[in-house]
TORTOR-401022 format. One record per residue (C-alpha): x, y, z. Coordinates in steps of 0.25 Angstrom, whole numbers, plus 5000, padded with zeros to 4 digits. Layout:
N
XYZ/...
END
This chain:
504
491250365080/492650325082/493050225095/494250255100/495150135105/496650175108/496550285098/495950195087/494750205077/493750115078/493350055066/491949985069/491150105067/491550105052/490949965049/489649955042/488449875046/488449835033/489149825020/488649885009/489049834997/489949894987/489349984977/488149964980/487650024995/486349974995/486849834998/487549785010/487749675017/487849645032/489249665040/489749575052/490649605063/491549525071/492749575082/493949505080/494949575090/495349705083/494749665071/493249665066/492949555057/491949605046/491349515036/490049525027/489449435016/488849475003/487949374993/488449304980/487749284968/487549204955/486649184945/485849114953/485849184964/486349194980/487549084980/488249134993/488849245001/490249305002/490949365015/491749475018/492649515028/493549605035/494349625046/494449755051/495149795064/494349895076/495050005074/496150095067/497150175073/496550315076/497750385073/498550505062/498750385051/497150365052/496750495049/497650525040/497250415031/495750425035/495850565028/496550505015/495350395015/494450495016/495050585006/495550474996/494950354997/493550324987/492150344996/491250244987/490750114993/491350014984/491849914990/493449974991/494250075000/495150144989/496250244992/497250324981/498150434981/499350474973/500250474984/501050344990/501250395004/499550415005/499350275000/500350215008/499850285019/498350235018/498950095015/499850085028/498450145034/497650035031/498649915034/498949975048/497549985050/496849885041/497949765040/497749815027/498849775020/499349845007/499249744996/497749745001/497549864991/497349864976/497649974968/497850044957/498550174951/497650284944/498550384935/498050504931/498150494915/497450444903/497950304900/499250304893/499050254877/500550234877/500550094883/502150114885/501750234895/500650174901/501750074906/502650164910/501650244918/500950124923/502350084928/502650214936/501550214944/501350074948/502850084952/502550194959/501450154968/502150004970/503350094976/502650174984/501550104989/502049964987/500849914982/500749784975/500449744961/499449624964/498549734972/498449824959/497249824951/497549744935/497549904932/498549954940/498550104933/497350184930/497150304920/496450404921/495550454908/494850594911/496250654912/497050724902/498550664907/499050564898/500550564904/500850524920/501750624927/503250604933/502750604946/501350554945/501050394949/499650404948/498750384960/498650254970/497250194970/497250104983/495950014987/495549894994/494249804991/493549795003/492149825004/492049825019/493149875023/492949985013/491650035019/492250035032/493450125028/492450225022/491650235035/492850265042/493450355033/492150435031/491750445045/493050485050/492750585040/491350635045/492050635058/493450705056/492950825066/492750745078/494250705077/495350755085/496150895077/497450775074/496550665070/495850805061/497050825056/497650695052/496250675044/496350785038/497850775032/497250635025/496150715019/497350835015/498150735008/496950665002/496150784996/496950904996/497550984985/498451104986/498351234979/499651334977/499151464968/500651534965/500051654960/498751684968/499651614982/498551534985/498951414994/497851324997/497351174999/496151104996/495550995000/494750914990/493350864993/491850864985/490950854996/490950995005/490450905016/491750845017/492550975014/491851045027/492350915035/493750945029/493551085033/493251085048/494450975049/495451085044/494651185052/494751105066/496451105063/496251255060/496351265045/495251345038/494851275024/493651345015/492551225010/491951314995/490551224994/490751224980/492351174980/492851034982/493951074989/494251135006/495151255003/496351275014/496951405011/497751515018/499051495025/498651475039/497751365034/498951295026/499951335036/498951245047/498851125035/500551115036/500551135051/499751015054/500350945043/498950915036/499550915021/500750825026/499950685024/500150695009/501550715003/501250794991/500250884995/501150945006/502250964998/501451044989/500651115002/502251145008/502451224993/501251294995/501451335010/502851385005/502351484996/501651535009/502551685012/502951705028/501651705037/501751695052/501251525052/502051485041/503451545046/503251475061/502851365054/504151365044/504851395056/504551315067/503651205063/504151165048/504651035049/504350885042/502950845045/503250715049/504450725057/504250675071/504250775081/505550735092/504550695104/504050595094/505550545092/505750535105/504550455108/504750355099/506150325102/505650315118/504550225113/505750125103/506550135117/505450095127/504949985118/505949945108/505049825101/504049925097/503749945080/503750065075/502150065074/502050055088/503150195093/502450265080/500950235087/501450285100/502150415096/501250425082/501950435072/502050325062/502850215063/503750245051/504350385058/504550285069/505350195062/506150315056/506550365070/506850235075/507850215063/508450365065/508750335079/509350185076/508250135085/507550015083/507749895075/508549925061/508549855049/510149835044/510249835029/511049745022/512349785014/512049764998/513349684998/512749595007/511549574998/512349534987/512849454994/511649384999/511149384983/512149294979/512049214990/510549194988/510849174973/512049054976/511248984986/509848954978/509548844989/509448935000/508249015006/508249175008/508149125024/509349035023/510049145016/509549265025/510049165037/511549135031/511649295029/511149345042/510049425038/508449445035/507949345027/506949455019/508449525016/508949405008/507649405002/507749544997/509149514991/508549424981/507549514978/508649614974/509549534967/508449464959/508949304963/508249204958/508249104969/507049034965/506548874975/507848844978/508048874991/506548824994/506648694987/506148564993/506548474985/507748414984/508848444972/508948284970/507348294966/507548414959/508748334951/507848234947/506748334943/507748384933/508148234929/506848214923/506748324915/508148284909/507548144906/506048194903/505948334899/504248304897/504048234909/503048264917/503048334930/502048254936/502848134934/504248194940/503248244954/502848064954/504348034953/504948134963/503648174971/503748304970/502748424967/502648474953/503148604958/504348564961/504548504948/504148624942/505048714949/506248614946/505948634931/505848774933/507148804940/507848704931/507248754919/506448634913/505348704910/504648654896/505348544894/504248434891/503648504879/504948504872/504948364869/503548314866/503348254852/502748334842/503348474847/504048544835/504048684842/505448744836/505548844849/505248694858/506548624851/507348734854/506948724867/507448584867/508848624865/508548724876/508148604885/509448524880/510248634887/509448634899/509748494899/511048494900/511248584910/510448484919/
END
């Protein structure tokens, strides 16, 4: 099923013939095919109609590349697809969780693999409470959780739905909790691309078994974070996790995965859930880290192994093999400070694929051992100083600024962010202040005239003009003095315009 090239997934046996059309399978329309280097140009047309009838076709297309990285960050989301991510064929590939690292983890995913980038996704926030009557609240929780996902995900607005939050009716809940912020709801439109993800997702599926016990065991972990719950009964001291699932198909799947990494699970034909009990099996789920790909569920499943009294696996295992699950081991270490050494214009992304480890903990041990190049942040004293400058010297650029201070043009730009100046065209103004003099002239002499006649005089666009009025503040002038207005608010304005006048 899977062609192999430098340890990468091909992606051509995922592609449909044809394209069946969304939400209703019995259509589908004809796919075509083209090479384009790594990439596989796909495109497809489908009719549109009138009232009176055929008037044309409409085409779609999509660039897809050969092949994704056959690697742990793969299988570790393929098993989150699967255990997250809606089946149906409409049209969409949607994705949600409640937590931020498993849909920052997906999204990285897809714009590694995919070119996908993130404001491609809409989305939405589902909270699981009736609809607050109390408009007040409903703000305030509105306002918490979009906060919170903005933070953490760094979504954007414009990629929202118009109903950013939903509520749930066929619950009880009427008040959010302190550390609830609902659930993410990720999806991207694409009708194609969405039935090939879906092929590749439920085939790597149907053929997890024919994996290596690694690639196994990274599936498995997405699937753990995705779909499992844990259960910690106090008073009967029973300890055990499920993993959820409707079908018993897909539980017996499930099962002979845990099996081949020697972990024993029991599949009831009547339950909805794969039941791993007794400490040895629990011991092997913290020992090849299967419970460490979510955050929240293995702090929970290191409370329950903790109530665990002394047996023989879990006192070596306290004692020898206790450790953080995602430190890097030393001959790691060493080989990517041999690899920064050997070839020191290498990124990050390239040492982390060789050693295999991600390139963040790259980066990190680069930084600890001062290797590399480090960024030097600037002194608050010096932006201050830069703020005032900017805000004195109007007519400068940020890269004329950036250049008289020695530093990054994006620092300067930050600076002003911070500080809130208004610097407004200034500094990017073509015109010269002679022209701009004269645009004020007649506006002292004809506060009704019309632009049009100004851009014949000077022979300049009527956007110039405008801006001009605008930073001078000579807008609404002309109306003031027509015949005939008796607006009391208009003659105080008058005595307004006076002033401004004056000050010209």
């Amino acid at each position: 099923m899977y062609s192999l090239r430098n340890q990468k997934i091909c992606l051509r046996e995922f592609i449909p013939s044809k394209v069946i059309r969304k939400n209703s399978p019995e259509k589908s329309f004809e796919l075509n095919r083209k090479d384009i280097e790594n990439y596989i140009k796909l495109s497809y047309f489908t009719n549109l109609h009138n009232h009176t009838g055929l008037v044309g076709k409409k085409k779609y297309e999509l660039l897809l590349p050969k092949y994704v990285r056959k690697n742990q960050e793969t299988f570790e989301v393929l098993g989150l697809l699967q255990a997250e991510m809606g089946k149906k064929h409409d049209g969409k590939i949607v994705f949600c969780n409640h937590e931020y690292k498993l849909i920052r983890k997906v999204m990285k995913w897809f714009e590694i693999e995919f070119d996908l980038p993130k404001d491609a996704w809409k989305w939405y926030i589902k909270v699981n409470i009736n609809e607050p009557f109390d408009e007040n609240y409903k703000r305030e929780v509105e306002y918490k959780v979009i906060n919170y996902w903005i933070s953490k995900i760094g979504l954007s607005l414009k990629g929202s739905y118009p109903k950013k939050v939903s509520y749930i009716k066929n619950t009880k809940n009427i008040t959010l909790g302190f550390f609830d912020y609902g659930t993410l709801i990720i999806e991207i439109g694409s009708n194609l691309f969405s039935q090939i993800l879906k092929n590749f997702v439920k085939n790597t599926f149907y053929s997890i078994l024919q994996y290596q016990d690694n690639e196994i065991r990274w599936f498995m972990r997405g699937i753990i974070a995705g779909e499992s719950n844990i259960e910690i009964h106090m008073q009967e001291k029973h300890y055990r996790v499920f993993i959820s699932a409707k079908d018993f198909e897909e539980r017996k799947i499930y099962q002979k995965c845990l099996k081949r990494l020697k972990i024993e699970s029991t599949n009831y034909p009547n339950f909805v859930g794969l039941i791993i009990s007794r400490k040895q099996n629990n011991l092997q789920l913290l020992k090849q880290q299967l419970m460490t790909l979510s955050p929240e569920k293995y702090n929970k499943f290191l409370r329950m192994i903790n109530l665990y009294q002394e047996f023989e696996g879990l006192t070596e295992w306290r004692n020898n093999l206790q450790r953080p699950h995602n430190k890097i081991p030393l001959e790691k270490i060493d080989k990517i400070i041999e690899l920064h050494n050997q070839h020191p214009d290498w990124s990050a992304w390239k040492i982390a694929e060789q050693v295999g480890v991600s390139d963040i903990k790259v980066q990190r041990i680069l930084k600890e051992k001062n290797l590399g190049k480090r960024l030097v942040k600037t002194p608050e004293s010096k932006r201050r100083e830069i703020a005032l400058f900017a805000k004195e010297h109007l007519e400068l650029t940020q890269k004329e600024i950036a250049e008289i201070f020695n530093i990054h043009e994006s620092i300067v730009r930050r600076v002003i962010h911070k500080y809130n100046i208004e610097r407004g065209n200034v500094a990017r103004c073509q015109i010269t202040k002679e022209i701009t003099d004269k645009i004020i002239e007649f506006y002292k002499l004809n506060p009704a005239i019309k632009i049009s006649e100004i851009t014949e005089k000077l022979g300049v666009s009527d956007s110039v003009i405008r801006r001009v009025r605008r930073e001078n503040n000579l807008t609404h002038l002309g109306y003031l003095h027509l015949i005939g207005n008796n607006n009391q608010k208009a003659k105080g304005k008058e005595r307004q315009i006076e002033v401004i006048y004056q000050k010209l």
